[in-house]
TIKEPA-143458 format. One record per residue (C-alpha): x, y negated, z; residue in three letters. Coordinates in nm, 4 decimals. Example, Ala and Ser with C-alpha at 12.3 -4.5 7.8 and 13.67 -1.06 7.14 Angstrom:
xx, yy, zz, rest
1.2300, 0.4500, 0.7800, ALA
1.3670, 0.1060, 0.7140, SER
! end
This chain:
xx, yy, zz, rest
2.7653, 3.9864, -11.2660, UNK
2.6416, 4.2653, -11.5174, UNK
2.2584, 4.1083, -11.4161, UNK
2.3783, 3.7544, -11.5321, UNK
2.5477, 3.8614, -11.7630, UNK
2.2613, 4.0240, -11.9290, UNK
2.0378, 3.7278, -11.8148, UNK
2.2315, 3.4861, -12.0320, UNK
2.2411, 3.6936, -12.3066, UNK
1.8697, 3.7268, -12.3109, UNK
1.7893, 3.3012, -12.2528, UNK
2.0915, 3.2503, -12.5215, UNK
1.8481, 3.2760, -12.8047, UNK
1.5558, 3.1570, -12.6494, UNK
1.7901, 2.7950, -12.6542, UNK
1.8450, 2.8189, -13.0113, UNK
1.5167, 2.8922, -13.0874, UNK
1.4099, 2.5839, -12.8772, UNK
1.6701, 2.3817, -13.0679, UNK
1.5623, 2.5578, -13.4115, UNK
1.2221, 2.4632, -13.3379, UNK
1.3206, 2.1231, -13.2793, UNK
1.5368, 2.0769, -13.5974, UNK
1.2819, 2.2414, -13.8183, UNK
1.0284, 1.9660, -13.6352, UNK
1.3021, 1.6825, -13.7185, UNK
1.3407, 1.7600, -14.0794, UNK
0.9442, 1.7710, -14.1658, UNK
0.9536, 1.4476, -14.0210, UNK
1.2300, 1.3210, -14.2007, UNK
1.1452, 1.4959, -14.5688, UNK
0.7597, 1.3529, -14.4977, UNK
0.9143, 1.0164, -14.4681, UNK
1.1646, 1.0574, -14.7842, UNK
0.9418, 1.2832, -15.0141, UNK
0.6981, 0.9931, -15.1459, UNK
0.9386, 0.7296, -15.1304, UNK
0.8628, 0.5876, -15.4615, UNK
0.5389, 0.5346, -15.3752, UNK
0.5941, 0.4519, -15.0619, UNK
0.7727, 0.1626, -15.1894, UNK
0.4634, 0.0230, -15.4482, UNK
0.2334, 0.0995, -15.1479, UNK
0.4164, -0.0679, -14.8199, UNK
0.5515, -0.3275, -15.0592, UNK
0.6735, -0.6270, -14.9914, UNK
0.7937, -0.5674, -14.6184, UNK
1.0387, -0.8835, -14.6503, UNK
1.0234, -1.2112, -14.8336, UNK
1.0567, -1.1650, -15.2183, UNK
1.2974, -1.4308, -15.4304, UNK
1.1512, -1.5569, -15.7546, UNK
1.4879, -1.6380, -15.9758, UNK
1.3664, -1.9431, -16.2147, UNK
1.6708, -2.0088, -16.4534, UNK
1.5824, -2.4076, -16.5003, UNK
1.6528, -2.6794, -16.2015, UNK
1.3893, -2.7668, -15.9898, UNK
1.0840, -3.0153, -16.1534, UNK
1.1022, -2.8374, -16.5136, UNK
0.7972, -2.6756, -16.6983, UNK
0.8932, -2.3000, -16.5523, UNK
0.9556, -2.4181, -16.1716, UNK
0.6337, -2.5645, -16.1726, UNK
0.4684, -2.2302, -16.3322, UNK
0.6492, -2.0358, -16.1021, UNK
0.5962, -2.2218, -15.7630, UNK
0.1977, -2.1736, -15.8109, UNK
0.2138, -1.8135, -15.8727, UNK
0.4802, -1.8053, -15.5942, UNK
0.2612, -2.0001, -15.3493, UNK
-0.0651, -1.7728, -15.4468, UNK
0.1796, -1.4389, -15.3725, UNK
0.2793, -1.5306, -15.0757, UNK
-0.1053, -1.5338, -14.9570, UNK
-0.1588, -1.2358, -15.1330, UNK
0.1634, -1.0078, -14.9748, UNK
0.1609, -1.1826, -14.6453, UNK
0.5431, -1.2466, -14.6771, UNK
0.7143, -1.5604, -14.8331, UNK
0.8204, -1.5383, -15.1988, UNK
1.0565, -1.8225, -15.2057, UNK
1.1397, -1.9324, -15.5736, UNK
1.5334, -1.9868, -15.6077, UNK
1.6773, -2.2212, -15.9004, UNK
1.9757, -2.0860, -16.0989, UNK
2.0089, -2.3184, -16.3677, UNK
2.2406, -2.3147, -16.6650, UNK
2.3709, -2.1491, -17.0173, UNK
2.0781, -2.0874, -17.1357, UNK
1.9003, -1.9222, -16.8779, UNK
2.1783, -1.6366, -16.8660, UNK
2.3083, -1.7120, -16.5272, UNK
1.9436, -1.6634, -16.3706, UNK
1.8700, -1.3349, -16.5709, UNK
2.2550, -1.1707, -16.4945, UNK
2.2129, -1.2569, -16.1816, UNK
1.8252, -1.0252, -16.1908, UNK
1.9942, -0.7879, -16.4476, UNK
2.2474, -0.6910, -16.1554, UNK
1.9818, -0.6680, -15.8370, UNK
1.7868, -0.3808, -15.7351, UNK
1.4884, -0.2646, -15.8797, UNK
1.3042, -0.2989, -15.5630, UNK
1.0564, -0.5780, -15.6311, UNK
1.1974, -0.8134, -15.3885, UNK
1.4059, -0.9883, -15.7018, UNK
1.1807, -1.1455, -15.9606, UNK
1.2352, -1.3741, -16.2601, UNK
1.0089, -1.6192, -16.3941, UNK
1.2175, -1.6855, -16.7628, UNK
1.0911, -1.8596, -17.0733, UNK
1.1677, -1.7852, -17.4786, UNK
1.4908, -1.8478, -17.4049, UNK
1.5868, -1.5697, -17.2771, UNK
1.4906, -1.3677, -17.5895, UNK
1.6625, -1.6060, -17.7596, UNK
1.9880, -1.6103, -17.6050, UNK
2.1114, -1.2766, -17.7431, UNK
2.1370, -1.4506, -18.0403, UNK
2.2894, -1.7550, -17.9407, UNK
2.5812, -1.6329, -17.6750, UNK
2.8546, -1.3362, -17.7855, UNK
2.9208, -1.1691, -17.4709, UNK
2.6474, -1.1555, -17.2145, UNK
2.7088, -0.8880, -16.9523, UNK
2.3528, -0.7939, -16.9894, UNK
2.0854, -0.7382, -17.2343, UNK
1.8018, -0.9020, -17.2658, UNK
1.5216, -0.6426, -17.3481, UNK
1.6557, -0.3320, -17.2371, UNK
1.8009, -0.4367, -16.8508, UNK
1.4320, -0.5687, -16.7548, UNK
1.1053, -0.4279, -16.6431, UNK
0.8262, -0.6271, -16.8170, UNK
0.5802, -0.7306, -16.5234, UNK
0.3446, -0.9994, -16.7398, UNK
0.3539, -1.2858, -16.9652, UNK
0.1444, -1.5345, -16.7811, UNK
0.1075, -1.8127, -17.0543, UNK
0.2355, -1.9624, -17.4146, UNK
0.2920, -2.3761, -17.3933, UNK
0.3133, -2.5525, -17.7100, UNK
0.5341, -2.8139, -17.7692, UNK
0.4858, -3.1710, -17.7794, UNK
0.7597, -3.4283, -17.9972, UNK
0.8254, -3.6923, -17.7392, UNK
1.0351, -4.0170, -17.8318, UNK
1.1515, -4.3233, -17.6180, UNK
0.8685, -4.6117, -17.6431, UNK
1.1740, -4.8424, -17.7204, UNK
1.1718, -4.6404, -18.0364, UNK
1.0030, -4.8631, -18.3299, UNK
0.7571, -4.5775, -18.4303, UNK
0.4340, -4.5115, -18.3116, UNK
0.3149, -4.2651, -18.5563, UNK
0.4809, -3.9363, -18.6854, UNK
0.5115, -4.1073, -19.0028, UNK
0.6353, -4.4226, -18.8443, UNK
0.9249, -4.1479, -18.7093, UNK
1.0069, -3.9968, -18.9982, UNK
1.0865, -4.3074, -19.2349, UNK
1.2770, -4.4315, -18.9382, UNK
1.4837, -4.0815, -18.9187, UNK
1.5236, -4.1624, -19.3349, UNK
1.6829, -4.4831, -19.2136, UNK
1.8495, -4.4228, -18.8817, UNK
1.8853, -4.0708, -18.8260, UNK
2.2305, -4.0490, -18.7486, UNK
2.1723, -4.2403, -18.4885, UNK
1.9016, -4.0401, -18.3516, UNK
2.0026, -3.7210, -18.0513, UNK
1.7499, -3.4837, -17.9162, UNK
1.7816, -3.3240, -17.5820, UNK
1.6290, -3.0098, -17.4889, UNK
1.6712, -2.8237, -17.1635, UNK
1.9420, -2.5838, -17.2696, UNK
2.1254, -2.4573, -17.5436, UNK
1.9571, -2.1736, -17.6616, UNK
1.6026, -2.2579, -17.5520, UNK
1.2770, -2.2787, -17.7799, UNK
1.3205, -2.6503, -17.7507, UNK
1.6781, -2.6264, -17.8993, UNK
1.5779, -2.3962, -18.1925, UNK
1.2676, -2.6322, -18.2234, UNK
1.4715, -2.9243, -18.2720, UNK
1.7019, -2.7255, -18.4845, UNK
1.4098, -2.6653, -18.7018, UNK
1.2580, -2.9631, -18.7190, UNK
1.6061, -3.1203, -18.8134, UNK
1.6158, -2.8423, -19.1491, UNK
1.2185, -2.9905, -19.2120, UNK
1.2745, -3.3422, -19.1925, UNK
1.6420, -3.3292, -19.3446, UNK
1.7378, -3.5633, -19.0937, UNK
2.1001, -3.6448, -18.9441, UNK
2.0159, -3.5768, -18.5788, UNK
2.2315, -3.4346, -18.2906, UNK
2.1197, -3.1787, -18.0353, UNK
2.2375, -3.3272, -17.6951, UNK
2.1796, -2.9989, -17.4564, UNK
2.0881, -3.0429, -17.0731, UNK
2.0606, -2.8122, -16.7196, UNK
1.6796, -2.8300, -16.7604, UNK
1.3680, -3.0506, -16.8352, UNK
1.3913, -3.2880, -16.5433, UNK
1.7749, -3.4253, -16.6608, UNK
1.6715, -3.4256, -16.9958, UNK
1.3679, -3.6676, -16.9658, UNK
1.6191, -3.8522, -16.7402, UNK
1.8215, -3.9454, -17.0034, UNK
1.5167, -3.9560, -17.2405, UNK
1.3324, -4.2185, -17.0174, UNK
1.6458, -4.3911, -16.9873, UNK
1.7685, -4.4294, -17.3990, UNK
2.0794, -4.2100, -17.3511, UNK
1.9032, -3.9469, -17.6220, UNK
1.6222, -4.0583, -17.8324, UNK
1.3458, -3.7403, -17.8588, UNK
1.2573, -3.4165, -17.7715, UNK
1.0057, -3.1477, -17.8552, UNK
0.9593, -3.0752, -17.4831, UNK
0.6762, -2.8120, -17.3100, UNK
0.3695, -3.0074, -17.2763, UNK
0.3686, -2.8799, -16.9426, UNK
0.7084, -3.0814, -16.8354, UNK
0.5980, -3.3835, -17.0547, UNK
0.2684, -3.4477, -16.9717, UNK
0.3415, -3.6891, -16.6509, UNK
0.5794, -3.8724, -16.8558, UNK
0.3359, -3.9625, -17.1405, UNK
0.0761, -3.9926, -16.8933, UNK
0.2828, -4.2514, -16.7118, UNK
0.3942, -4.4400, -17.0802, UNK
0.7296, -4.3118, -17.0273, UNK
0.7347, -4.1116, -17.2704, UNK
0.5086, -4.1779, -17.6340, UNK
0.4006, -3.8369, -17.7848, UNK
0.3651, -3.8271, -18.1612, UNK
0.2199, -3.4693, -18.2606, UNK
0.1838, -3.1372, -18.0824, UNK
0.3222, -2.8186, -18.2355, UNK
0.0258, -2.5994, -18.2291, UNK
-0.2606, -2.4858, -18.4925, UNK
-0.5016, -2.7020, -18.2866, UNK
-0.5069, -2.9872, -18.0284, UNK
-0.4606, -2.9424, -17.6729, UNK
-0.6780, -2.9875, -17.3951, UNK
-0.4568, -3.1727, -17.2041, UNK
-0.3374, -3.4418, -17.4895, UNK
-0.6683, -3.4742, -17.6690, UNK
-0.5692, -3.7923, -17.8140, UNK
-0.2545, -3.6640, -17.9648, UNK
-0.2553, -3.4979, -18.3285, UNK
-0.1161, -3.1738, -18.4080, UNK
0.2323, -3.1614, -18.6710, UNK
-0.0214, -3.0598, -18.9540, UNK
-0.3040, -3.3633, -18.9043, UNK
0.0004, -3.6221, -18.8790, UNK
0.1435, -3.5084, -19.2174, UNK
0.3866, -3.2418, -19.1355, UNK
0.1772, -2.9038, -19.1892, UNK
0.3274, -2.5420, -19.0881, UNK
0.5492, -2.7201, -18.8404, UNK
0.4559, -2.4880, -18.5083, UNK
0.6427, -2.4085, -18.1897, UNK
0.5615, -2.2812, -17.8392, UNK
0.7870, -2.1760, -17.5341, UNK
0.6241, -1.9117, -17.2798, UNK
0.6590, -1.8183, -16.9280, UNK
0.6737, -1.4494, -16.8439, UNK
0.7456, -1.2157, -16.5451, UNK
1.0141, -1.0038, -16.5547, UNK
1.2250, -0.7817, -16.2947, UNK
1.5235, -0.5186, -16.3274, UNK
1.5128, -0.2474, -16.5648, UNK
1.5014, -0.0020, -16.2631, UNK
1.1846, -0.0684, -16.1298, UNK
0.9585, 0.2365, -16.0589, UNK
0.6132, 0.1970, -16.2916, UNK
0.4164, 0.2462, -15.9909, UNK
0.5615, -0.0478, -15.8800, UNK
0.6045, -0.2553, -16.1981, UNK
0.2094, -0.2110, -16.2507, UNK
0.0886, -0.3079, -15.8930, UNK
0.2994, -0.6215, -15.9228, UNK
0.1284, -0.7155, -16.2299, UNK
-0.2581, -0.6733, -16.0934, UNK
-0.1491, -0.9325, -15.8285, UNK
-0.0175, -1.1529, -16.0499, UNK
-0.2704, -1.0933, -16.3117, UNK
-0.5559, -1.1405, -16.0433, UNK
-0.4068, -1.4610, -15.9562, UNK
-0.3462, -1.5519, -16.2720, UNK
-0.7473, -1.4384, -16.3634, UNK
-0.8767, -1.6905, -16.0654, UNK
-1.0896, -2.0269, -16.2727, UNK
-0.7944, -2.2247, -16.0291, UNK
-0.4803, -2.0621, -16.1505, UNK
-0.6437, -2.1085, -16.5349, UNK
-0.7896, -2.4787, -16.4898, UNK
-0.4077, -2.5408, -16.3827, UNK
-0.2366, -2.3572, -16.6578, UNK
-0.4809, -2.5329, -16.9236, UNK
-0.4235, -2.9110, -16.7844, UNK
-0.0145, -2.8264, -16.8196, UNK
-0.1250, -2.7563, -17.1627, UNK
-0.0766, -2.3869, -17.1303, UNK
-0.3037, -2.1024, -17.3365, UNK
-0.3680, -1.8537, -17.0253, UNK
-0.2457, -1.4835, -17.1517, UNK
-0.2251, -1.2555, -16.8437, UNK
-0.1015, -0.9740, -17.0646, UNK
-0.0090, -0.5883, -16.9598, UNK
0.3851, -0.4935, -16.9096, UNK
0.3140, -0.2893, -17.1936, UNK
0.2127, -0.5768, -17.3808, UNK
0.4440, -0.8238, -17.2667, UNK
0.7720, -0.5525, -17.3860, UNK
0.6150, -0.5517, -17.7265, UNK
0.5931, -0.9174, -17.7464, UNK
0.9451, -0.9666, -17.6160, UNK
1.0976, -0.7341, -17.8686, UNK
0.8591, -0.9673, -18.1966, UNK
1.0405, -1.3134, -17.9744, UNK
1.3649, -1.1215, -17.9604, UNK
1.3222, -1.0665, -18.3915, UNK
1.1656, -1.3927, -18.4264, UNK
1.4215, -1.5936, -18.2528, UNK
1.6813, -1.4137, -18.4195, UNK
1.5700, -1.5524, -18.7714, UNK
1.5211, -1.8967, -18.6666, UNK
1.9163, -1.8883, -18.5458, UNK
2.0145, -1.7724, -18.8235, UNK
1.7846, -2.0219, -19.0226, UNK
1.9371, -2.3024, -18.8531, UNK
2.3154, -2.1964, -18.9098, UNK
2.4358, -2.2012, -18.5614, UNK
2.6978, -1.9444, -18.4520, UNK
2.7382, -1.7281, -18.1313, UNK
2.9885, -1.9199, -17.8879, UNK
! end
């Protein structure tokens, strides 16, 4: 018994050495696989399907920005990044909804001036708009266009104007959301002209032509992007486009300045953001897909015949220019009197 004895004492140790061994072996493995995880994460991602939040209904000028680059991702990542529609208030139901989600990558949100614009415009949003998002890019800046219904008895901006003189009270605009670049636009353009119009506000572009097509509202400075079939189609009759110069894709139609209304610009823009907790290493290899996609003649030709000015800029960039549109906007609110609700 003494002889056993002694022989388990001496094999004892050997056992917890063996197990030692094998915990020591366990952990390497484990802190190998935690250690880089941050850039494990830029460099393995996506390993899933990514969502795409785009805070207008389906068929509007940012759905159909964000389905291309969508589409073009989902080549480039091998995994489906599936662009979800979360319409409403302004955008801020789409960006608390990205304000609130990991950091991860696999939740991004293709948003529009609105949603520097909305700080401005709504009193208690349970997020804020520059500081709770990782800029990834700002893809492109769409001027607007001043649509009207071709029952309408002007043809010319003019033509519009004496008949706003005349009949403005009678006259609504729609835009796509209370709060949007369209809204403040219209808002503007109402302080310019002097004229008695209403703002009628809708859940995105593709209700708001709706009910422009169909006489319910009477105009709208709309993205050239969402506008473009309907004046193609003579549903719509453009008068002037809001930019410096004419656009590619409505040659034919003047700009506010060479129709008699000069100083009288606006643009909306479609930019990439994600949450605020994003690593960088992430946050920039996001952008170089996008921004090689965006780069490609195919991606530009289509951003140019929506009537978009292709920008592709840096996250860097893109936070600086947020936080002049966050200023910017801010003025214009307060320009056209409205009040936080």
């Amino acid at each position: 018994m003494k002889h056993n004895h002694a022989h388990m004492v001496t094999r004892r140790p050997q056992g917890k050495k063996r197990l030692m061994v094998a915990l020591v072996a366990a952990c390497s493995v484990l802190g190998a696989a935690l250690l880089p995880v941050g850039q494990a994460r830029a460099d393995n991602f996506p390993s899933k399907p990514v969502t795409m939040i785009v805070p207008y209904p389906a068929g509007g000028a940012t759905d159909i920005v964000a389905r291309a680059i969508a589409e073009k991702l989902t080549l480039t990542w091998k995994q489906s990044v599936i662009v979800e529609n979360r319409a409403g208030a302004g955008t801020t139901i789409g960006a608390g909804a990205v304000a609130r989600a990991a950091g991860d990558g696999y939740t991004l949100f293709m948003t529009t001036s609105a949603h520097t614009i909305s700080g401005h415009i709504y009193d208690k949003l349970n997020y804020d708009p520059v500081k709770d998002f990782a800029p990834i890019t700002l893809v492109t800046k769409v001027p607007l266009v001043l649509v009207i219904n071709p029952a309408l008895p002007a043809k010319t901006l003019p033509e519009f104007l004496a008949y706003l003189k005349k009949d403005g009270a009678s006259v609504n605009f729609a835009s796509p959301g209370t709060g949007t670049a369209q809204h403040l636009s219209g808002e503007l353009f109402k302080i310019a002209t002097k004229s008695a119009i209403t703002h009628v506000p809708y859940r995105g572009d593709a209700p708001a032509f709706t009910d422009l097509i169909g006489g319910q509202v009477q105009m709208m400075l709309a993205t050239i992007t969402s506008a473009l079939p309907q004046i193609k189609s003579g549903k719509l009759r453009a008068l002037a486009v809001a930019n410096g110069k004419r656009v590619q894709a409505l040659a034919d139609v003047p700009t506010f300045a060479e129709a008699g209304m000069p100083g009288f610009e606006a643009a909306t823009w479609f930019g990439l953001l994600a949450p605020a907790s994003m690593k960088p290493e992430l946050q920039q290899r996001i952008y170089k897909d996008v921004a090689a996609i965006v780069a490609t003649p195919e991606m530009q030709r289509r951003i140019e015949d929506l009537g978009g000015d292709v920008i592709n800029s840096t996250p860097q960039e893109f936070g600086a220019f947020m936080q002049e549109e966050t200023a910017k906007w801010g003025k214009a609110v307060k320009a056209s009197g409205m009040a936080k609700q």
